[in-house]
C-alpha positions as CSV (number, residue, x, y, z in Angstrom):
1,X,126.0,-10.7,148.1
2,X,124.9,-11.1,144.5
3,X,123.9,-7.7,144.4
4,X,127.4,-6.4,144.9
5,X,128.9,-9.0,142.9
6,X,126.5,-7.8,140.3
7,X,127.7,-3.8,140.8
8,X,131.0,-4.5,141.1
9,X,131.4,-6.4,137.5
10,X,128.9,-3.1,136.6
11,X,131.8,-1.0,137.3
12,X,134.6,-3.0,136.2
13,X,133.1,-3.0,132.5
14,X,132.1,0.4,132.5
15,X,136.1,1.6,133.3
16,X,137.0,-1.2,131.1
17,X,134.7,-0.2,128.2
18,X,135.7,3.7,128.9
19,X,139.5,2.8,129.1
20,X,139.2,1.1,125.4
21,X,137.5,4.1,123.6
22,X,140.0,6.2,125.2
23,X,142.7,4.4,123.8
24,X,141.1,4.3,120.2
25,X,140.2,8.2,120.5
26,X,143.3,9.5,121.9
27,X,146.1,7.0,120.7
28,X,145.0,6.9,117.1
29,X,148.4,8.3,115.6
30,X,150.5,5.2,117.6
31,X,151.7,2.5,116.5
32,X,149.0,0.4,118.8
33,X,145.7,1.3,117.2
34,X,145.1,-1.4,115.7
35,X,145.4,-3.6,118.9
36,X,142.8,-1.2,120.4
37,X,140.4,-1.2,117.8
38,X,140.0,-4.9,118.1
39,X,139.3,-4.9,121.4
40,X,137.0,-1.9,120.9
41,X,135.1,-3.7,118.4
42,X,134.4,-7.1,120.2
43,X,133.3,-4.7,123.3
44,X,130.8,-2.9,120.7
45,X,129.0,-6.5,119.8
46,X,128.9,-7.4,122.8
47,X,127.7,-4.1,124.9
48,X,126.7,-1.8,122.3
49,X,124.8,0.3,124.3
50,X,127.4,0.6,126.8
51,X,129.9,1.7,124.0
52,X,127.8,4.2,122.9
53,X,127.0,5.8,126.0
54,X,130.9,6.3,126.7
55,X,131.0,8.1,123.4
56,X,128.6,10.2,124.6
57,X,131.1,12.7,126.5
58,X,133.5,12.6,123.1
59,X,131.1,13.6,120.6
60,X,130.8,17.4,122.3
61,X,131.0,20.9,120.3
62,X,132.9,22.0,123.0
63,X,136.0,19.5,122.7
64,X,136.4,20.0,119.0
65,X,139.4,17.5,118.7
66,X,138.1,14.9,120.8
67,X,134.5,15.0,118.7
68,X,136.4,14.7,115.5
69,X,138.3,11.3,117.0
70,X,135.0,9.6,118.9
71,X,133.0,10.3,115.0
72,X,136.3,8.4,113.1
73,X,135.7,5.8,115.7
74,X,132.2,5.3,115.5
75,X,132.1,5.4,111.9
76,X,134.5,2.3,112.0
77,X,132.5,0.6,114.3
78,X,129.0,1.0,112.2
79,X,131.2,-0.1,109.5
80,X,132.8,-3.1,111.5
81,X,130.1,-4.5,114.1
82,X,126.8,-6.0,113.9
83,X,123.4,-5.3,112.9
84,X,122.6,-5.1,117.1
85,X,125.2,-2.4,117.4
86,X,123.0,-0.7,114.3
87,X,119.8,-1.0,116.5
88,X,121.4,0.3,119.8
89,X,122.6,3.2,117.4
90,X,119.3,3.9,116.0
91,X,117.5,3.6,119.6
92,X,120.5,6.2,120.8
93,X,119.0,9.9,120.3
94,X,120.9,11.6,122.3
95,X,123.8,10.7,120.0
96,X,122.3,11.9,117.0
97,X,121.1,14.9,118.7
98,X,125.2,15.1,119.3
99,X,126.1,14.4,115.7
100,X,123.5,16.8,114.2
101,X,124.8,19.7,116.7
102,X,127.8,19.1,115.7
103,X,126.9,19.4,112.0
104,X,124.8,22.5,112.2
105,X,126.7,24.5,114.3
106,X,129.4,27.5,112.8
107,X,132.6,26.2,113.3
108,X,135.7,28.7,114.2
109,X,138.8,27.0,113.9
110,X,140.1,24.6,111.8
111,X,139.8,21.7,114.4
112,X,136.1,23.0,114.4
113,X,135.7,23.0,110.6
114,X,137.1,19.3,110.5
115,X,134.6,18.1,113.0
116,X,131.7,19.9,111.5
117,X,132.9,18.6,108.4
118,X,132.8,15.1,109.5
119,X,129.5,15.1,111.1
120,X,128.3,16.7,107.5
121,X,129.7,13.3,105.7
122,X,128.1,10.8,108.9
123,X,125.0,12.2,108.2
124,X,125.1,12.1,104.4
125,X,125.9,8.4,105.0
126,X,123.4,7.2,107.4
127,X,120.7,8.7,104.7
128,X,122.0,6.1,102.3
129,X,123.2,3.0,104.2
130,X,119.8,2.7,106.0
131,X,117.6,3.6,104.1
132,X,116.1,0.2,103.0
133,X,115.2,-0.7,106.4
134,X,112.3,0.4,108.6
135,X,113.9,-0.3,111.9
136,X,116.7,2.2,111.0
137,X,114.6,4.8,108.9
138,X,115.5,6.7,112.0
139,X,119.3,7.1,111.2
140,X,118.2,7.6,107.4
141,X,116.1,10.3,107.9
142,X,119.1,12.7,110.7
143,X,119.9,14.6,106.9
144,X,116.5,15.4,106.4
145,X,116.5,17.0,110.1
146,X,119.6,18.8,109.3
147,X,118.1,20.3,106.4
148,X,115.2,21.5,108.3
149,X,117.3,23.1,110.7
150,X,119.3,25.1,108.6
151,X,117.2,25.6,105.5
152,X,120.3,24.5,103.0
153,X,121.1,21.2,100.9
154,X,123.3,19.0,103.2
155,X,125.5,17.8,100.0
156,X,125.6,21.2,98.9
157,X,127.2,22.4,102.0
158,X,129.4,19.5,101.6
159,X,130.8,21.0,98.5
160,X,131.2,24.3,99.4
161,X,133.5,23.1,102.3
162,X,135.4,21.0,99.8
163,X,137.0,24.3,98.1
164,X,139.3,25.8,99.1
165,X,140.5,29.6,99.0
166,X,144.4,30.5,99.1
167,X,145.4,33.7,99.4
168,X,148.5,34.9,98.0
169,X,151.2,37.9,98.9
170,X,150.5,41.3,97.2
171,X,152.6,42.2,94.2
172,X,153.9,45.8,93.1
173,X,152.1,45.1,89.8
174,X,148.8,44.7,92.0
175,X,149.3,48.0,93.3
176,X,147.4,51.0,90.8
177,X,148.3,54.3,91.9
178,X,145.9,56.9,92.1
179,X,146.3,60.7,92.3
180,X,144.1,63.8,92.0
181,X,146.9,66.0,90.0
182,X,147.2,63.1,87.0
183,X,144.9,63.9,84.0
184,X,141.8,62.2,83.1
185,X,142.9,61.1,79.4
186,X,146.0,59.5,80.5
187,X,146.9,56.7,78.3
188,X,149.4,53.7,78.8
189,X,151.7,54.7,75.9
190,X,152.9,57.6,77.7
191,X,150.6,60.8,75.9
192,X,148.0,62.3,78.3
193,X,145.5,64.3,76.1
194,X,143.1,66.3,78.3
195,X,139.4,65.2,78.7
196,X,136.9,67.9,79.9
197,X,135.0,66.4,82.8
198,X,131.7,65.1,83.0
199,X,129.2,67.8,84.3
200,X,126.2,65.8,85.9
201,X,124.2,69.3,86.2
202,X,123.8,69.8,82.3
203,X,122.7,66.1,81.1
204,X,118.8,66.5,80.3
205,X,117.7,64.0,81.9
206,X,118.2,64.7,85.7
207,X,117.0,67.9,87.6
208,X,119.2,69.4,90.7
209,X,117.5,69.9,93.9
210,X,117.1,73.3,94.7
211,X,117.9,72.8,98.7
212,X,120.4,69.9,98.2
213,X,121.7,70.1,95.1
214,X,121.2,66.2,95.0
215,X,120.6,65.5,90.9
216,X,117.5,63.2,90.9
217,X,115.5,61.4,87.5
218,X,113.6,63.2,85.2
219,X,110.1,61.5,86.5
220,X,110.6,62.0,90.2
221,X,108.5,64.8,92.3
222,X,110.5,65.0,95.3
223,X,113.6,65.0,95.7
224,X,115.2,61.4,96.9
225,X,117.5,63.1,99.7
226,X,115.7,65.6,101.1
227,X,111.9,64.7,99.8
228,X,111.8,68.2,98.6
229,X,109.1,68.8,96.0
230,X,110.2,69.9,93.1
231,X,110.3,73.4,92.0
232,X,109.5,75.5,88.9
233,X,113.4,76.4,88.5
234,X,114.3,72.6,88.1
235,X,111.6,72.0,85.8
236,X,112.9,74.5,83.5
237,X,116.9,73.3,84.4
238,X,118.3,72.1,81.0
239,X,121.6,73.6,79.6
240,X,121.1,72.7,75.7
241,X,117.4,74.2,76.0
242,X,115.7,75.7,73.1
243,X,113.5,78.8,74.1
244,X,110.4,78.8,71.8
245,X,107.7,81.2,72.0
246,X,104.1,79.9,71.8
247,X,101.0,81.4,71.3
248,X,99.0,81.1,74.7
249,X,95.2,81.6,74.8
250,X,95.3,84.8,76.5
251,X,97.7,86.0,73.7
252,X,95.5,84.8,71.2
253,X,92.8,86.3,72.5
254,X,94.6,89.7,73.0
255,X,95.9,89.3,68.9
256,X,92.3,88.6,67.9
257,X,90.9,91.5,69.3
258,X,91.8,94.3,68.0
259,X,91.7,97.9,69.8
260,X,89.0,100.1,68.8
261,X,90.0,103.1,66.2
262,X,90.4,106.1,67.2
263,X,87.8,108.3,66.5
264,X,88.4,112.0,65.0
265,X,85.9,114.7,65.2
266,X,85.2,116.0,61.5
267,X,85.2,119.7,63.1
268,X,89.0,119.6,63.0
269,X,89.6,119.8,59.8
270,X,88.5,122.5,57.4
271,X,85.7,122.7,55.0
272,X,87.4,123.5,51.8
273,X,87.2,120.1,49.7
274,X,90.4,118.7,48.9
275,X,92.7,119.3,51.6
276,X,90.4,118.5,54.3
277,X,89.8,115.0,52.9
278,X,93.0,114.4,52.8
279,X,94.0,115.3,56.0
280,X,90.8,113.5,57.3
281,X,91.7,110.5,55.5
282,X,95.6,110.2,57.0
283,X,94.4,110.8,60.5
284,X,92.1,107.6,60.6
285,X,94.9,105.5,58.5
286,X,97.3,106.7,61.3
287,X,94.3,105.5,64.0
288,X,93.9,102.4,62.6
289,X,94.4,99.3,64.4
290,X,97.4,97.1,63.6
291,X,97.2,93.7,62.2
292,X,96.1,91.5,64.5
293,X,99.2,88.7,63.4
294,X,101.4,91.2,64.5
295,X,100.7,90.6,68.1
296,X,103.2,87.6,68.6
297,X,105.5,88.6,70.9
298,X,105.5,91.3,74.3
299,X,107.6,93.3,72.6
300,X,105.6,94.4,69.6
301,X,102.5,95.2,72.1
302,X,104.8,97.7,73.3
303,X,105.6,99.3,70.7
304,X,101.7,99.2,69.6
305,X,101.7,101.1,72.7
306,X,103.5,103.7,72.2
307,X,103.0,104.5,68.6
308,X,99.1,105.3,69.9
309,X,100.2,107.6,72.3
310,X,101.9,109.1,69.9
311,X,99.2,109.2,67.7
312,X,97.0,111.1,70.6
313,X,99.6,113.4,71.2
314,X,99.7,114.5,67.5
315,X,95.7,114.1,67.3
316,X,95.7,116.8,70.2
317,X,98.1,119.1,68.7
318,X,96.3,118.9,65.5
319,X,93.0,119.9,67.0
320,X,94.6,122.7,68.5
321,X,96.1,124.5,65.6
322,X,92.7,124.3,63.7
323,X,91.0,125.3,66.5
324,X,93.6,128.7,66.2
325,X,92.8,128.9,62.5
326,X,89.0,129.3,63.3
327,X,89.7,132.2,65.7
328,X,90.5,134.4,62.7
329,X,87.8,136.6,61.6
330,X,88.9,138.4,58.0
331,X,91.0,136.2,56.2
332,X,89.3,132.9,57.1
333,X,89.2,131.4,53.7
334,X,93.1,132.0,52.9
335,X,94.1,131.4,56.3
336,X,92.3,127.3,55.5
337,X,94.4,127.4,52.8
338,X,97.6,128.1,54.2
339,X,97.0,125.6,57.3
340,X,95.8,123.1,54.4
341,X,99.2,123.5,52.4
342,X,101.4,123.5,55.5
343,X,99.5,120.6,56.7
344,X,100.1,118.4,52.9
345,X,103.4,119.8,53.2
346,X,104.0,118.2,56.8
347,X,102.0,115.1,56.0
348,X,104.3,114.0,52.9
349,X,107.2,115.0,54.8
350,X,105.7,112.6,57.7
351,X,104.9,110.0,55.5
352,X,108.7,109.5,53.9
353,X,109.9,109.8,57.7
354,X,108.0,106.8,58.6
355,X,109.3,104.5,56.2
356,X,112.5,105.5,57.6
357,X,112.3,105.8,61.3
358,X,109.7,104.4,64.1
359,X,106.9,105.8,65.0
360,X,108.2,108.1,67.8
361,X,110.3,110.3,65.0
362,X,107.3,110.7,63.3
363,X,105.5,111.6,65.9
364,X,108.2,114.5,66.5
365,X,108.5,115.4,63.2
366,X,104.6,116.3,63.4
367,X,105.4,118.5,66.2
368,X,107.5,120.2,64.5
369,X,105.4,120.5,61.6
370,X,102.6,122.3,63.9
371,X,105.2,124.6,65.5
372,X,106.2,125.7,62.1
373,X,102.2,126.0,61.0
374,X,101.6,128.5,64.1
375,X,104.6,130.4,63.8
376,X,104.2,130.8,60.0
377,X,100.5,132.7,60.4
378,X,100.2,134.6,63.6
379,X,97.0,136.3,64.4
380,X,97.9,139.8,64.4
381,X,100.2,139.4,60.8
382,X,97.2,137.5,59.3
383,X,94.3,140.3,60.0
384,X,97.2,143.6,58.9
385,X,98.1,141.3,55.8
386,X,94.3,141.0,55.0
387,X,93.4,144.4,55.5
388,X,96.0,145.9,53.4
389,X,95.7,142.9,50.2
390,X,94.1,144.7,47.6
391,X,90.4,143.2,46.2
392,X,90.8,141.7,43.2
């Protein structure tokens, strides 16, 4: 019979104790609260567990607007009851549990932000109220768990929820227009002046890709779109670029050494003193190497080149009409003279004619000089011309 007695008052408190916090949760706005809060606050220091076990289903993530009203009221009662209610609260850890939850969790809504906000500020104050006492070091230290939890400063999250961001309607002065057809140099007073654009592809210190056309730095290999290596064209890719010609080794070796001389056999040229010195002796100054300084550019090895074949050429041809002279039999001595003076004649001739054309014109100009030698002393004229001259 006790026992019953015993469960019925059970009961009886518990829908008592449940019908008060209701009242201060939900009816806060009326005119009544007050009356409630009283009687809310004598239930706390008398059955403070009991209190705070009712609480339980109000402090929720899920009912956003009844957690913000059950953490107003129990933040009035740790403010209002006794130290008991303090140790029933610190004993409590499924409450905290609720509290931090609350706290850490992203709230959507402004109902959510509120409570989130308010669980922030319960735990900021249980770190400083209790901290001076061992029994409650439990509700002191529910700030340091937050801040484990989320890796962020609990009063600096506080402050970031204190600011607030208003956004206002767009004005036509907000409003830039853009458009392709408008110059570049466009100014605000009204006069546009033309600007020639920007070309990316001629500043010296990037290099295009040759597969993507992507402009990467001076330093980089590859290319950074396409990891294409880089290529000898985009090495050389610079549009203010000076072309200077070096002297490579194998140039400098090619200038150094010079080509042999061209050697002359002395049975070309005639026996009789004078003349054939001198024709001996502008033969090997036409064979003579160039300077080897001269060899600086492709060009001028060319035209080294040629000027020997030329030189050949006329060497031949020279050989040949002395080798004609020799065939003579009678007038052998006069005939050497003839092909002596014709061939002084020709060389003077040649010589002015290379100071005034390259050395292809001379080398035609001594063609000409041999065509004129032959045709001035055929065979057949020179013996009938011989055999007829009187002896003197």
């Amino acid at each position: 019979m006790n026992y019953i007695k015993s469960v019925v008052s059970d009961v009886k408190l518990k829908y008592r104790a449940g019908r008060i916090v209701f009242n201060c949760v939900a009816k806060r706005e009326q005119p009544g609260f007050s009356q409630h809060l009283v009687e809310c606050v004598s239930m706390a220091d008398q059955h403070p567990e009991l209190v705070l076990t009712t609480l339980h289903q109000y402090i929720s993530f899920r009912q956003p607007e009844n957690a913000y009203g059950g953490l107003l009221l129990l933040e009035q009662l740790v403010s209002l009851c006794n130290y008991g209610f303090h140790l029933a609260l610190a004993r409590d850890y499924e409450i905290q549990d609720r509290i931090i939850q609350l706290a850490v969790k992203r709230g959507e809504g402004e109902e959510r932000r509120k409570a989130q906000r308010l669980a922030r500020l319960t735990l900021l104050e249980y770190s400083r109220v209790f901290v001076d006492d061992r029994e409650l070091l439990r509700l002191s230290s529910l700030a340091s768990s937050f801040e484990h939890r989320t890796g962020k400063s609990l009063l600096r999250c506080i402050n970031m929820q204190n600011r607030r961001v208003l956004f206002r309607d767009v004005d036509k002065g907000d409003i830039i227009p853009i458009s392709p057809k408008e110059s570049l140099g466009s100014t605000s007073g009204g006069t546009s002046r033309a600007l020639r654009p920007l070309r990316l592809s001629s500043a010296p210190e990037v290099w295009p890709c040759h597969v993507c056309t992507y402009l990467n730095a001076p330093s980089a290999t590859r290319c950074a779109a396409c990891e294409t290596l880089r290529s000898t064209d985009s090495v050389a890719h610079r549009s203010t670029t000076q072309v200077t010609l070096k002297t490579t080794p194998d140039s400098a070796q090619q200038a150094s050494a010079a080509p042999a001389t061209l050697e002359i056999p002395s049975s070309a040229f005639p026996e009789s003193g004078t003349e054939g010195h001198k024709m001996k002796e502008t033969a090997t100054e036409r064979a003579r190497p160039p300077i080897a300084g001269m060899f600086k550019d492709p060009m001028h090895t060319f035209k080294q080149e040629e000027k020997a074949s030329h030189m050949k050429n006329f060497n031949q041809a020279l050989e040949a009409s002395v080798h004609s002279s020799h065939a003579l039999d009678g007038g052998k001595g006069n005939h050497h003279k003839e092909v002596a003076h014709s061939a002084s004649h020709g060389r003077r001739g040649q010589g002015e004619a290379e100071k005034r054309a390259s050395s292809s014109t001379a080398a035609c100009l001594a063609g000409a000089n041999l065509k004129e030698v032959t045709e001035t002393v055929p065979l057949e004229g020179a013996m009938g011309n011989l055999a007829q001259r009187p002896s003197h």
